[in-house]
N, C-alpha and C positions, 0 to 999 in steps of 0.2 A: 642830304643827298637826294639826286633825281630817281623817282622810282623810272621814268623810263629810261634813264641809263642802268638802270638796274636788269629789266627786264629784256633790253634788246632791242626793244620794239619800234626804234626809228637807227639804227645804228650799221646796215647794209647798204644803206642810197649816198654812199660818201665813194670821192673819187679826189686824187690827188692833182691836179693839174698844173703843171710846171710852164708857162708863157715865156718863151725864152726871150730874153732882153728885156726883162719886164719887173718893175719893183712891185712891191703894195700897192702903193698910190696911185699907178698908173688904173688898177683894176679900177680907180671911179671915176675918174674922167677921159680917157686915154680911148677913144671908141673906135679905132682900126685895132685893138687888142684885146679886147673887151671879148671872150665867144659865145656871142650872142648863143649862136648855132646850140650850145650844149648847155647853157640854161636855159631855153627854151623845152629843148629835150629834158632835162629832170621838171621841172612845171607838167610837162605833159603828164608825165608819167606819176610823179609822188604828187602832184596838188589836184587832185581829182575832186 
């Protein structure tokens, strides 16, 4: 077992994101659906 799933310690910076009309697949090549916008924003933030 992961001790950082154990401890918590990266388990807060998660967010559900529902793409409506959108499968799996689309998220790797599909880039008018892609949100850039809010992976950029968790980069900022958690990849310091």
């Amino acid at each position: 077992m992961n001790v950082v799933a154990i401890n918590g310690k990266y388990t807060n910076n998660k967010e559900l994101m529902i793409i409506p009309d959108a499968v799996h697949t689309d998220l790797y090549d599909n880039l008018d659906i892609i949100p850039f916008d809010k992976i950029e924003e968790f980069f900022k933030i958690y990849l310091k």
